[in-house]
Steps between C-alpha positions, in 0.01 A plus 500: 500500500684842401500778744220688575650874400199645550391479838812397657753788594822282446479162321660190703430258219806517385700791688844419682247682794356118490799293536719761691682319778493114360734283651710335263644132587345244665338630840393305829188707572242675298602876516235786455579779299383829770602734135242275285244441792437874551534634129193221462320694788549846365393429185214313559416796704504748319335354214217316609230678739162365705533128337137350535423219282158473374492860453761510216345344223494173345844372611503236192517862316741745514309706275195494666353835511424472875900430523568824679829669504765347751517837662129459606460168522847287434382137589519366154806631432643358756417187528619538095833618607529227798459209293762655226763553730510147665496309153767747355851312468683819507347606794497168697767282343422223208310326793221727401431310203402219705248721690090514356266783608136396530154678565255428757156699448280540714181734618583695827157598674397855545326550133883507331429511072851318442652216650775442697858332499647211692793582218773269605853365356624160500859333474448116527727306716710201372505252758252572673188686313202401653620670860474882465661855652254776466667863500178781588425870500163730419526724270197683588378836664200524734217685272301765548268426773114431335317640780562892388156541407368385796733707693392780294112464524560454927361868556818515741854695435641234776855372381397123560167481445391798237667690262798557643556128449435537161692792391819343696438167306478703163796763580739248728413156288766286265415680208837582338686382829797296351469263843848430495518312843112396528526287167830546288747413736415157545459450127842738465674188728330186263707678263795509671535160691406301138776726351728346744412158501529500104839673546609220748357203269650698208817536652556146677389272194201402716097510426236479791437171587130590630238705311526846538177750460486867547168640511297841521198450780310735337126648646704521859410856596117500487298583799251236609227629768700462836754717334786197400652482168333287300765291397312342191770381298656295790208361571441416128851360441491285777163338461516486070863472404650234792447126308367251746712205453837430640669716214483878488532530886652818704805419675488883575317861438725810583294782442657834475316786629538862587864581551768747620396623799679187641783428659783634507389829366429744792201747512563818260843361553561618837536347815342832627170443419131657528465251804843608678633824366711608770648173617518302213589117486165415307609181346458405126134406334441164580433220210176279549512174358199262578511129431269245495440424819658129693157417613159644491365805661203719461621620142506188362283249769444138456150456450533135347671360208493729178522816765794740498658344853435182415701535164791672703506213733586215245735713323676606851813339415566676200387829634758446810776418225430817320461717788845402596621537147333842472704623838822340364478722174450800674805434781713410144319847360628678797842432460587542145345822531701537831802424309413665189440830713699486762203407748445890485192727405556861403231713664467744179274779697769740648203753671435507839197671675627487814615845558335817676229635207543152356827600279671229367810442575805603220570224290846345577617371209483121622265276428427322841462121493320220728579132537288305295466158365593362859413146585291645812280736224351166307276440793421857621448631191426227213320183684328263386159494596150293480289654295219613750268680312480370180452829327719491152519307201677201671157430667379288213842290509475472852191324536654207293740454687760631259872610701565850388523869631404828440791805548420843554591848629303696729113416545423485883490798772547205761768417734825515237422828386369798654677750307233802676606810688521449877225708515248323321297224757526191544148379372627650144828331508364164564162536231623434119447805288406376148636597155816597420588362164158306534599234768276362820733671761710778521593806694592864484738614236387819453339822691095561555449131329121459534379279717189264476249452766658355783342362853569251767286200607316575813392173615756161479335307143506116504495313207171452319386876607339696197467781704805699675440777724756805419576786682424764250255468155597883356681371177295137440261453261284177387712328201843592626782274515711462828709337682566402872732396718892518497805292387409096428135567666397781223199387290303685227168520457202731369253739706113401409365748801572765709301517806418753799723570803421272768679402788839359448538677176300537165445149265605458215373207285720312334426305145667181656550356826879557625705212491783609785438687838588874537567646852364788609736782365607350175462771182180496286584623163347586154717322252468815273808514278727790557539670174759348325521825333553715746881371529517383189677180456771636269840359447648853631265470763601110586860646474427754746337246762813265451800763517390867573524579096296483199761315316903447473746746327262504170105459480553133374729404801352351757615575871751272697209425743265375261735362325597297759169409625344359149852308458514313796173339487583432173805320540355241797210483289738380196694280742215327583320378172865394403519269761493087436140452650356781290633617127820287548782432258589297230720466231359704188296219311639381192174337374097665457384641812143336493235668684087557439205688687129456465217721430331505713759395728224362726281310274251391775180551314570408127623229325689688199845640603735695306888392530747776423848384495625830360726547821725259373831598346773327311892493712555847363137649578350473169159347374602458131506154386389341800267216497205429738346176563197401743374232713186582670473237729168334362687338203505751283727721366656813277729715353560874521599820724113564645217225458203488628290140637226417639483182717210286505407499862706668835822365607833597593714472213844400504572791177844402357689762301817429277689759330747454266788710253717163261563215711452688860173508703416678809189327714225674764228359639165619684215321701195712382202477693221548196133553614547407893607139494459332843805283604841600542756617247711288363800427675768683270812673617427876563731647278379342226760244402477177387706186568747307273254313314208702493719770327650240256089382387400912482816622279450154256119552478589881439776458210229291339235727588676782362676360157169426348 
């Protein structure tokens, strides 16, 4: 795919920008590029604004008159420019040839025109196909809220419940907000850790041994009632595109969120911060990374077989193993960026408001510097966590018991950051304020941000209440999402009623019954987005957060701090997919690479299936020349790239693909599970291999097959 000159501000198609910093020789470790990872992020930024898909035409079209311009609406050029850069070979390496991008469509809800895109890309494994790595971001914005007219029609100028709501949802919303942390960072590091694990195949002779898929979640930042993302294209991957037989298995998710205001970038780059001016030693953000959890909890409860906790439990031991793979990546991340920086952090924001008048100290002329990267900071400031609350895209991979996490920056107001003034209270600092860059939880970056309606409960709630007496009703309105309760105990929920002061407090009815108990005390909030606007998630303004600056010694530089912080996430991410029990190495094949999907990938209520074995490649990533050849598994069988069959009653099918360039063959097989067969699979090694014998019988039948 050439360049896209005309939206993007620099091309990295082909630049030196995109290959700046490449290791040559063989190398031990994956090694991110920071130059390549940010120049991604900046232009991304600055070319594509508010990305909602459904709202940007028919994205089988590019032409589409409802195609708006990237500057408006930039989802379909991005996703076009995301799937060109990781199947570009001088971008990524001749790897890239063996690497296939595929659509996913699909119909978010809300009234949408257009559909959706689960777009992913796909490099088959060679040993080991039928086990997969799956690589995540979004790539979406929140949208404009659909309640303005509502808001408007209210007959009240009240900021949460009338038009003031409405104006700050107009004036403060995503529209042209690049949402350069909230979205395009985690799509910014996709880019960057496959870059390096190309680079590190490329560069060693070696080829994943594993599957590897990198995918767009897309429909993530809708707003469902209780005021939660939506999360649709999670939800729709995990349930539509997972195959149900022992093949085409997760033997992890790492889902890349919102990031740079993570470890170890300090606030505004300063350890004198809003929260400590005078004294200083406000430590460095702190990096959140939430894993499945060991065993389940009230995010993901065991309810019976089939239910989230149940499907954690009988995958425990692999979840353990990964777990403790996941903390070993980040310890090895930690020190090769210890070594590579000199387990130092510049602290880029000389000023210092500490003086009578608030005059900031003269600038020195040094750049002071903190320890960082220390053994003791991996557990202060980058553990690894249960996921608790189940509120992001991993949700959906979760509850099947699928080991994976999610990494982000800064989301929570709770206990590991505070980052207030001393002088705001302590009911503030411990209740999430929503909205910057569009995410569930996050605190005050910025002067006067406005604040939704907030209360306390009045009366302890058990579980099962619908109806929560609150100390003060003055910004709650029938219809409104909220949220109550702090840390691991918060829980969201929707307000049906407001009732009359009574004793004890004033009720407020409740759409569901709670499912935790809230002490007396706790905060009762309206989950009413801040404005992402209103800070504007900008790259300069992500810059700023990170380092004190709006950008390094040019425009198109990024800062050391977020630098730093998007690189070292990055590079234990990397670490970790290249390990044996996920991606894996072997030697580069010297045979096909055979490899098929279905459509649908869950056949479970037809009989006709479509086989696509267009992911295949020949030893030097081509698809000229090769031959295909076909056993179905009901006696039957056929030749070509993409077939379609339909069986004559439901079974699981032991679907046999050979592929073959002269006299060599590469072989894949797949259990698929057409129309809901009862019974088990059959029992056929997970990676899709095939013994001595059976491989003999498949490559004879398919030089026959094929020479006819």
């Amino acid at each position: 795919m050439s360049c896209l000159a005309a939206v993007l501000p620099l091309c990295l198609t082909a630049s030196t920008t995109a290959v700046a910093g490449r290791p040559g020789g063989r190398q031990d470790t994956p090694v991110v590029d920071p130059g390549y990872l940010y120049s991604q992020l900046y232009a991304m930024s600055k070319a594509f604004s508010y990305r909602i898909s459904g709202a940007d035409g028919d994205p089988r079209n590019a032409a589409d008159p409802f195609n708006v311009p990237p500057t408006v609406n930039g989802w379909q050029e991005l996703v076009a420019y995301w799937k060109g850069q990781l199947t570009n070979q001088r971008v990524n390496t001749q790897l890239a040839a063996f690497a296939t991008a595929m659509d996913h469509y699909f119909r978010r809800t809300g009234g949408y025109r257009f559909d959706s895109d689960d777009v992913e890309v796909t490099i088959p494994g060679a040993s080991c196909a039928g086990q997969r790595v799956l690589l995540a971001a979004h790539p979406d914005e929140t949208p404009v809220p659909n309640d303005i007219v509502g808001l408007i029609d209210s007959g009240t100028t009240s900021g949460t419940t009338g038009f003031g709501a409405a104006r700050r949802h107009i004036t403060d919303s995503n529209l042209g907000n690049e949402g350069a942390y909230d979205g395009l960072s985690g799509v910014a590091l996709t880019l960057a850790e496959y870059h390096a694990l190309l680079a590190w195949y490329q560069a060693n002779g070696t080829y994943p041994k594993r599957t590897l898929k990198v995918t767009l979640l897309d429909a993530s930042r809708g707003k469902t009632p209780t005021g939660l993302f939506t999360r649709e294209g999670s939800a729709y991957y995990a349930s539509h595109l997972i195959p149900a037989g022992p093949q085409g298995r997760y033997v992890l998710f790492a889902n890349m969120d919102s990031l740079g205001l993570n470890y170890p970038a300090y606030h505004l780059g300063t350890e004198f911060y809003w929260n400590n001016v005078t004294g200083g030693g406000v430590p460095p953000w702190f990096t959140f990374i939430r894993a499945a959890p060991a065993a389940p909890n009230p995010a993901y409860p065991d309810t019976g077989a089939g239910s989230p906790g149940a499907n954690i439990a009988a995958n425990a031991a692999a979840i353990a193993q990964a777990r403790t793979d996941l903390r070993a990546a980040i310890a090895a991340g930690f020190s090769q960026q210890g070594t590579k920086y000199g387990f130092t952090m510049p602290l880029e924001n000389p000023l210092r408001y500490n003086q009578p008048g608030q005059a900031p100290n003269p600038y020195s002329g040094v750049v002071p510097t903190k320890p960082a990267y220390l053994a003791a900071d991996l557990d202060r400031f980058s553990p690894v966590r249960d996921d608790t609350d189940a509120l992001e895209d991993e949700q959906a991979f979760f509850n099947r018991g699928i080991p994976g996490f999610t990494v982000s920056g800064v989301k929570n107001s709770n206990i590991d950051e505070n980052p207030y003034p001393a002088s705001v209270s302590d009911a503030i600092k411990s209740t999430p304020i929503i909205g910057y860059a569009g995410n569930q939880s996050t605190f005050q970056l910025g002067n006067n941000t406005p604040q939704p309606g907030m209360t306390t409960v009045a009366v302890a709630a058990a579980p099962g209440d619908t109806t929560v007496k609150v100390a003060d009703v003055a910004n709650l309105a029938p219809g409104q999402p909220i949220f109550v309760g702090t840390g691991a105990d918060t829980e969201y929920g929707q307000i049906s009623a407001v009732g009359t002061a009574g004793a004890g407090g004033t009720g407020v009815t409740l759409t569901a019954p709670l499912a935790r108990a809230h002490p007396g005390g706790v905060p009762f909030t309206v989950n009413e987005n801040q404005p992402v606007g209103y800070l504007s998630d900008s790259i300069e303004h992500l810059n700023y957060f990170a380092a004190g600056a709006p950008h390094g010694r040019q425009p198109q530089q990024p800062t050391e701090g977020l630098k730093r912080a998007l690189e070292l996430p990055a590079q234990w991410t990397s670490l970790l997919l290249s390990g044996d029990g996920y991606l894996g190495t072997v030697a580069h094949p010297g045979k096909p690479v055979a490899y098929f999907e279905t459509t649908p990938a869950r056949p479970d209520a037809t009989l006709t299936v479509t086989f696509d074995a267009g992911f295949s490649r020949d030893a030097k990533g081509r698809t000229d020349g090769l031959k295909y050849y076909w056993d179905f598994g009901d006696g039957t069988h056929a030749v070509g790239a993409r077939v379609t069959h339909t069986y004559t009653a439901a079974r699981y099918a032991d679907v046999k693909l050979a592929v073959g360039r002269g006299r060599d063959w590469g072989l894949y097989r797949q259990a698929v599970a057409v129309d809901s067969p009862t019974g088990a699979a059959p029992r056929t090694n997970p990676c899709g291999t095939f013994d001595p014998d059976e491989s003999a019988r498949l490559i004879s039948a398919a030089q026959k097959g094929t020479d006819r």
